[in-house]
C-alpha positions as CSV (number, residue, x, y, z in Angstrom):
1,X,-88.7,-22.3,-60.2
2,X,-84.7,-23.1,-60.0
3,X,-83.1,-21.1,-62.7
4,X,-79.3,-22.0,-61.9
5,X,-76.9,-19.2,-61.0
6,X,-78.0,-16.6,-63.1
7,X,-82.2,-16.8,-62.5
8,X,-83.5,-14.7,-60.6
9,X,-85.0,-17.4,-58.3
10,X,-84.1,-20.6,-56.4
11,X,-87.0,-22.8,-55.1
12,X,-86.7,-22.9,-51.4
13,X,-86.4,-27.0,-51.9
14,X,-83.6,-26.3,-53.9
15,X,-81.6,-24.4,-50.7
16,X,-80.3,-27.6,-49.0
17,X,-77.9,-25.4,-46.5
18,X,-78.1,-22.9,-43.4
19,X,-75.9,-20.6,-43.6
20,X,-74.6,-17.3,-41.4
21,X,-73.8,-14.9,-42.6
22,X,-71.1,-12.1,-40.6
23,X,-69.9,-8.8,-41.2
24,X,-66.4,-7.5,-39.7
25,X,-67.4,-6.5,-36.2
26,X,-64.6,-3.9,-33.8
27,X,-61.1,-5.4,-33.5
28,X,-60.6,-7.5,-29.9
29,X,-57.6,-7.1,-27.8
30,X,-56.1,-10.7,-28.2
31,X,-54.2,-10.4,-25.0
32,X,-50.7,-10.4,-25.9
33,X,-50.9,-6.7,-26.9
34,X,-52.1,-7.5,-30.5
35,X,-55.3,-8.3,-32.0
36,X,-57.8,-10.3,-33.8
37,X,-60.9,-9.8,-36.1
38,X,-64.4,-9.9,-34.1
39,X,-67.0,-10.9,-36.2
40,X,-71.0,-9.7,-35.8
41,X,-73.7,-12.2,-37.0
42,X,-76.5,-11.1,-39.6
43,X,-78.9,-12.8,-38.2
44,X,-81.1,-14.9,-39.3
45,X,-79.4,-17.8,-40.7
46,X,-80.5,-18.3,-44.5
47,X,-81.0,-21.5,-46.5
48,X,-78.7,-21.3,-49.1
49,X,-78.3,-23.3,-52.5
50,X,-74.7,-24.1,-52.1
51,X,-73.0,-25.1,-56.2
52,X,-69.3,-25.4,-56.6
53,X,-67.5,-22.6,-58.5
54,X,-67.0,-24.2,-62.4
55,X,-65.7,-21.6,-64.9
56,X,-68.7,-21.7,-66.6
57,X,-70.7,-20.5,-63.9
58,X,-68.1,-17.5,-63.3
59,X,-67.5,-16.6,-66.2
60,X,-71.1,-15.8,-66.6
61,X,-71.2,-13.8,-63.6
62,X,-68.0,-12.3,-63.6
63,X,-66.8,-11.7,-67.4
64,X,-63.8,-13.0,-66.8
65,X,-62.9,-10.9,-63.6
66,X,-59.0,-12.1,-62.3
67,X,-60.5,-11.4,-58.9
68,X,-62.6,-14.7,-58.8
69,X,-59.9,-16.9,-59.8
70,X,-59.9,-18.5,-57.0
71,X,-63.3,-19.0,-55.9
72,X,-64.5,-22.2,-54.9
73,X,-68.7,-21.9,-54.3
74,X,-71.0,-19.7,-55.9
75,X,-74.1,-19.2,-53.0
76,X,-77.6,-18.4,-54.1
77,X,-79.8,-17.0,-50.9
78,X,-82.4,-14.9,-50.2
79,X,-81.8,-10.9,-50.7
80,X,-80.7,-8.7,-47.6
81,X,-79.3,-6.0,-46.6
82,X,-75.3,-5.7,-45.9
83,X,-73.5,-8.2,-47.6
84,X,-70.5,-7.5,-49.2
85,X,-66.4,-8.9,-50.1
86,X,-66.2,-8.2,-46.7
87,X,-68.8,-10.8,-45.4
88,X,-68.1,-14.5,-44.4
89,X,-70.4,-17.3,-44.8
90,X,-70.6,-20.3,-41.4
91,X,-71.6,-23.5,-43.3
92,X,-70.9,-26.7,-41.6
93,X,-67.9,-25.8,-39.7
94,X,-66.2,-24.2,-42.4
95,X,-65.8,-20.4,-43.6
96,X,-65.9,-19.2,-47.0
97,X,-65.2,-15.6,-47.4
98,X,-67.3,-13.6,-50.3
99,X,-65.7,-12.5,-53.2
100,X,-68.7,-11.2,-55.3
101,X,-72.1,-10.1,-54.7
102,X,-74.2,-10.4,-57.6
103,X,-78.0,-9.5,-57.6
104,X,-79.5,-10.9,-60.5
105,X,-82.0,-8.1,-62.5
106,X,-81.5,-6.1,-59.1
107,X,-84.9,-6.9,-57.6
108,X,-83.5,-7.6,-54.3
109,X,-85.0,-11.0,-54.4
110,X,-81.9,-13.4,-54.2
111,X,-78.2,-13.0,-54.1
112,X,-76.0,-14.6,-55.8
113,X,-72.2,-14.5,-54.3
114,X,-69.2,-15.9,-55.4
115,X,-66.7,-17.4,-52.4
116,X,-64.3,-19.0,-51.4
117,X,-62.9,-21.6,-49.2
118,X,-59.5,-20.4,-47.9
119,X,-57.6,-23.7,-45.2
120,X,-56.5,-21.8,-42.0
């Protein structure tokens, strides 16, 4: 049923990763009189096909777009509601931060989205 990062399907067996997902949630007081980005989860956690960003992939998805030039993971996962460039993947410890949100034939069956990886 896989059909790579364009299909309009993955195979559950080929979603190897939980992910969660989070949306920009009401900036928190940090304290010092500044403050820092709260984050609200979208729950539930999805399993995710997780493939590493290769230009071949995004140029396919993105036609060349400048604005993916530095993605690093392209994340197929079950359709829902409220993702966007502002959303933020958890996966393992580590955050990648969506920079495309593709859904293929728009059928609301998968998403595909384009992130990446920044180092903090």
């Amino acid at each position: 049923m896989a059909r790579g990062i364009l299909g309009s399907s993955v195979a559950i067996g080929h979603r190897h990763k939980r992910v969660l997902l989070q949306n920009p949630g009401p900036d928190a007081a940090d304290g010092l009189g500044g403050f820092t980005q709260s984050w609200i989860d979208l729950p539930p956690a999805a399993d995710a096909r997780i493939e590493s960003a290769s230009a071949a992939a995004l140029e396919r998805l993105a036609a060349g777009t400048t604005v993916l030039a530095s993605a690093s993971h392209v994340v197929t996962l079950p359709f829902r509601e409220g993702v966007s460039t502002r959303t933020r993947l958890l996966l393992d410890g580590r955050v990648l931060h969506v920079a495309g949100v593709h859904d293929p034939e728009e059928r609301h069956i998968d998403l595909v989205l384009i992130c990446e990886e920044r180092v903090a």
